[in-house]
N, C-alpha and C positions, 0 to 999 in steps of 0.2 A: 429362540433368541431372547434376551434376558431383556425388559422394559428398560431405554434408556431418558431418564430426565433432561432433559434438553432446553434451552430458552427455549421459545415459541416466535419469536419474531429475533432477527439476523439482520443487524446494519451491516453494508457493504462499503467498505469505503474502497473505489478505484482510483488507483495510482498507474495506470498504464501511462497520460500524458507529460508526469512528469519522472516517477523510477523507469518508469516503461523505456521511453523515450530518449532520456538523459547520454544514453551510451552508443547511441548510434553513431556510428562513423560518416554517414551521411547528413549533409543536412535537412533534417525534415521541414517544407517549407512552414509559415507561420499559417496559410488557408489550411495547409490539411490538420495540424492541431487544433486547430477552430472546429472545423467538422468532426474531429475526433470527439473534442468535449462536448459539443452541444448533441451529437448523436448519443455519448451516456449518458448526461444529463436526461437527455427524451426519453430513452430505455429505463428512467426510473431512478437510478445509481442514487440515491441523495447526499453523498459526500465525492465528488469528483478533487482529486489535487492534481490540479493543473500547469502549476510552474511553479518554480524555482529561482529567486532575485538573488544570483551568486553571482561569482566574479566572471565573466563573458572566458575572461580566460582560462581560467580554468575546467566549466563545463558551458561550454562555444552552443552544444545545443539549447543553453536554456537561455539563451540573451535577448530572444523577443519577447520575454514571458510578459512586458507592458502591453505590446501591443497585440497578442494573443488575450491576453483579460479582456483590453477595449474593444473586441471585436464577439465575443462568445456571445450566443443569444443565453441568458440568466432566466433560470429556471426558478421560478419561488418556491421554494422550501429547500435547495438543494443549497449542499454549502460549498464554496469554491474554494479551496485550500492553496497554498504556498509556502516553500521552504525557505526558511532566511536563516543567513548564519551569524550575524550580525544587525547593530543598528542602520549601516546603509539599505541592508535589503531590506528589513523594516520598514522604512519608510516608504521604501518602492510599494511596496508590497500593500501598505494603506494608500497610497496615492492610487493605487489601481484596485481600490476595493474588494480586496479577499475578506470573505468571511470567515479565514483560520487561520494561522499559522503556524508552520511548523519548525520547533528546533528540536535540536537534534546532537547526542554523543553515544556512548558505547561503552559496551562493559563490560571489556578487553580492553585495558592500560596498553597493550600491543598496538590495537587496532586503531586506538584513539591517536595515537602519537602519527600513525599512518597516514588516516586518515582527515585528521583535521590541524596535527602537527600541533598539538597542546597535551597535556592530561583531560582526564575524565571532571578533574575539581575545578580547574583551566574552565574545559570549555562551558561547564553549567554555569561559572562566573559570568562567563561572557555575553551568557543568555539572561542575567539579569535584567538591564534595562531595556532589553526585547519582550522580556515578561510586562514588566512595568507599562511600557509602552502598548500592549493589546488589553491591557487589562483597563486601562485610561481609554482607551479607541470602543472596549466594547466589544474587541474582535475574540472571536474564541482560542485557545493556546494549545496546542497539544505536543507533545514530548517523544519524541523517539528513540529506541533502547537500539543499538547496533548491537549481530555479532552476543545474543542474549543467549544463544543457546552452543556456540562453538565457536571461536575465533585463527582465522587460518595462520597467524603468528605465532599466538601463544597455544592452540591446542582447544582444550577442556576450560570450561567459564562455569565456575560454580551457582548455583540458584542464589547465595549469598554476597554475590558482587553483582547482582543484577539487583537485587532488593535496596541495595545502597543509593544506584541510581535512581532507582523508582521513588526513594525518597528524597533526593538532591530534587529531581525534576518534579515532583508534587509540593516543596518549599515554594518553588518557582512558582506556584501555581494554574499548573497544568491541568488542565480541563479532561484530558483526555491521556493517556499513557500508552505507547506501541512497546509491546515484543518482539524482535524482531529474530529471525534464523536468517540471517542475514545472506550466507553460505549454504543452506540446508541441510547442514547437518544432522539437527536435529530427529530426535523420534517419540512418540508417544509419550512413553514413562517420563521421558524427562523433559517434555511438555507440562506436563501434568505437574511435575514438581514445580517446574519456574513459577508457572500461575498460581500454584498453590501458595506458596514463596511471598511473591509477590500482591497477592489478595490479603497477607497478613499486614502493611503497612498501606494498603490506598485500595478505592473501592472496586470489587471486582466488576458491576457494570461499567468503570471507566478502562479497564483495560482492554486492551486490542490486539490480534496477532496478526505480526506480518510474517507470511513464510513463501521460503525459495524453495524448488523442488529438483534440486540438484541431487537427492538421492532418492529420488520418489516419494518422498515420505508426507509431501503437503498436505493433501488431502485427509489422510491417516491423522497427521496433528492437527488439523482442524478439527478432528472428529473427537479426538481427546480434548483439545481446550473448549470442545462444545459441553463434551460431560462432565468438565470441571465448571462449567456455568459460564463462560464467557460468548460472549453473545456480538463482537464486534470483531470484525475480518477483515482483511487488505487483500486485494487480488489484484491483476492487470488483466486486462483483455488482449486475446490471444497469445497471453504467457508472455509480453513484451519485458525487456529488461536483463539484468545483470547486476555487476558489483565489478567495476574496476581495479579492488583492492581485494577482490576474492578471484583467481584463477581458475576458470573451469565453475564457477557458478554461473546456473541458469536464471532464469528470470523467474519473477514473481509466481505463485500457483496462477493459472490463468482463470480469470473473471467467468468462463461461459463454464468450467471444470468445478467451479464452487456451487455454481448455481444449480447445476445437475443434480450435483448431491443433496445440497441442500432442499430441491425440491422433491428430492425422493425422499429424502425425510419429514416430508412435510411440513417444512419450515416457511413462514415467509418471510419474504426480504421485500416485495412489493416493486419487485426488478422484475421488467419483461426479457427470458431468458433468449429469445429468438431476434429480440432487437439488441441484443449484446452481442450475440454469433454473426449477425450480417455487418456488424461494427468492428469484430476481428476479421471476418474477411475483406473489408476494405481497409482498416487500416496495412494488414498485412502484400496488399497488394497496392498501396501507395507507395510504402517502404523499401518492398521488392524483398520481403524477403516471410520464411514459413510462418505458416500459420502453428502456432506450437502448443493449442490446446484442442487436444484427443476430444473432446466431446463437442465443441463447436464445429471441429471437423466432420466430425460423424454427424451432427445433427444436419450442416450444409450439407451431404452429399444424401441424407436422406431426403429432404425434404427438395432437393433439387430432381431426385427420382420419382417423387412423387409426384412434381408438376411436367416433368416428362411423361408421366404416365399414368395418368389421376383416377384410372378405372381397375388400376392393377390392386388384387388383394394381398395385403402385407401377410408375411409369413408369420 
């Protein structure tokens, strides 16, 4: 197998509490997202995105996200993120002390009109005095790309309308820039070109991948945007999540799935893998519904074998 260059250290940023979560039909009470967070937060994660100050009506799960921040035990050095799509969340959003914020368009002119019911030039506008405002607070800004690698209205999303964005949202003053396969469609090669693409107008250690693993391929494109030099990943724990404007998309690659691999590669990320798997088994059984990551699975039912039978020799 041919030597692959790889970072050597792997920030984790998990989004289970708030992409995770955001789509549940039920309501998750506001204690068990409290335990949710503070349990990654403990397992190490140091970028947790926690909630979301949107319109209650619109996404009804993320309407406690105040009183979910006032309640998390805060971990020093871990950063607590939130999405705002506007100045009202904004301001929520500082009043309840996150350490990031996230906005967010897409790039798919389709997806965008879908999904946030403006253009792509729209809604980066709109994100102006939400820049201005974290940038005056102090608070860190980071930028999200929908829908960077397929978009389910329009099709095919070329590496060249992603680059546009990435510079709209580095004008802004993003600190940080997502990729996102919003859909997962995505695969390898053309991983590989966005990033590449995209590393030609803003720094490739600020760029990030978020990917869905709706056609298997997450893991795979992690692996590629690892050997393109990108060193900053999104995952959920135990695969929580969706896209309500993408049909039949799965949820985020799952947090314990990333971790696997990456610890087979030798990578650290400085994340305790086994306190991220007993945090998808609980969350998953809070929710009532599967556990959807293959290797947090396997790892709980081995190690639950193990303490059934602690003299047994492994094959």
């Amino acid at each position: 197998m041919p030597t692959m260059h790889l970072p050597q250290h792997v920030k984790l940023v998990e989004v289970g509490p708030r992409d995770g979560l955001q789509n549940e039909a039920n309501p998750v009470p506001p204690e068990v997202k409290v335990e949710l967070i503070d349990r990654l937060s403990a397992a190490g994660l140091p970028n947790v995105e926690a909630a979301a100050f949107v319109s209650p009506r619109w996404v009804p799960q993320m309407a406690d996200g105040a009183e979910v921040m006032a309640r998390i035990r805060r971990r020093p050095g871990t950063v607590y993120s939130a999405l705002v799509p506007n100045m009202k969340g904004m301001e929520a959003a500082l009043a309840a002390s996150v350490g990031e914020v996230v906005v967010f368009s897409a790039a798919s002119e389709a997806f965008a009109q879908a999904n946030i019911n403006c253009s792509i030039a729209e809604s980066i506008a709109r994100f102006e005095p939400v820049a201005q405002a974290a940038k005056a607070a102090g608070v860190r800004l980071r930028g999200s790309i929908s829908c960077a690698l397929g978009c389910p209205y329009q099709g095919e999303v070329e590496p060249r309308a992603v680059v546009d964005v990435v510079q709209r949202m580095a004008a802004l003053g993003c600190d940080e820039i997502d990729i996102a396969d919003t859909i997962g469609v995505g695969t390898p090669g053309a991983v590989q070109a966005v990033f590449e693409a995209a590393a030609g107008v803003f720094p490739l250690d600020r760029l990030a991948g978020h990917f869905h693993d709706t056609y298997g391929q997450a893991l795979a494109n992690i692996l590629a945007a690892l050997q393109s030099g990108v060193s900053a990943f999104h995952a959920s724990v135990a695969g929580l999540g969706g896209c309500p404007y993408a049909k039949g998309a799965t949820g985020n690659v799952a947090t314990e799935d990333v971790l696997y691999m990456l610890e087979g590669l030798g990578l650290r990320t400085g994340v305790d893998l086994r306190a991220v798997a007993e945090t998808g088994d609980f969350i998953s059984r809070a929710i009532g519904r599967p556990n959807n990551s293959r290797a947090g699975r396997a790892l709980l039912a081995k190690w639950s074998a193990q303490n059934a039978n602690p003299t047994a020799c492994a094959a």
